[in-house]
C-alpha positions in Angstrom: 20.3 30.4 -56.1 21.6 28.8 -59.2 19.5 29.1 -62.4 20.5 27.4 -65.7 19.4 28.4 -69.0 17.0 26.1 -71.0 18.6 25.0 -74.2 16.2 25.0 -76.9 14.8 21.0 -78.6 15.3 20.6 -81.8 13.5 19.2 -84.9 14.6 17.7 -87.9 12.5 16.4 -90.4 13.2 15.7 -94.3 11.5 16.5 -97.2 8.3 14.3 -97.8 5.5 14.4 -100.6 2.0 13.2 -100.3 -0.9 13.2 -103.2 -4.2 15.5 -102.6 -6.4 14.5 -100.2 -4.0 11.4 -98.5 -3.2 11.5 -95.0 0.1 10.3 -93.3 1.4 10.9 -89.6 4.0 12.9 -89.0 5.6 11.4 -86.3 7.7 8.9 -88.7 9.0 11.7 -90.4 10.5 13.3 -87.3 13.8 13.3 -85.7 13.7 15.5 -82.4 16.3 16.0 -79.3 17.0 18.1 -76.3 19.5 18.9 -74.7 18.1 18.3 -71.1 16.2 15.2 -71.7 13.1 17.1 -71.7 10.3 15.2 -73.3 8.9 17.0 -76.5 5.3 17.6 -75.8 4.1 20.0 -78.4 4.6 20.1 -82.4 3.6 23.1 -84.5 3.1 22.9 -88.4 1.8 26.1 -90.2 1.4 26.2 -94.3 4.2 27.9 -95.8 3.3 27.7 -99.6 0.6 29.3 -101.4 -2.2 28.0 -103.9 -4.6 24.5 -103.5 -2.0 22.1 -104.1 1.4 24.1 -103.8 2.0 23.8 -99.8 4.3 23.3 -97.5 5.1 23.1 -93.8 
């Protein structure tokens, strides 16, 4: 039985700035890949800064 590791997708995505309370989609922003050709099927963004109006993902 042959087994071969699963390489890891990856995710690039550039620095982007939006005003209080507007609302943009992501997906634009986003460059992704995989080594396989597996289809990207899930995205996870967590808040990384701290304070009202001073976070990031």
């Amino acid at each position: 039985m042959t087994t071969t590791a699963n390489t890891p997708p990856v995710a690039a995505i550039g620095d982007q700035s939006l005003h209080v309370n507007q609302w943009a989609k992501p997906q634009s922003w986003l460059s992704t890949t995989d080594a396989e050709g597996d289809a990207i099927t899930n995205y996870q963004f967590w808040v990384g800064g701290t304070g009202a109006t001073g976070s990031y993902f």
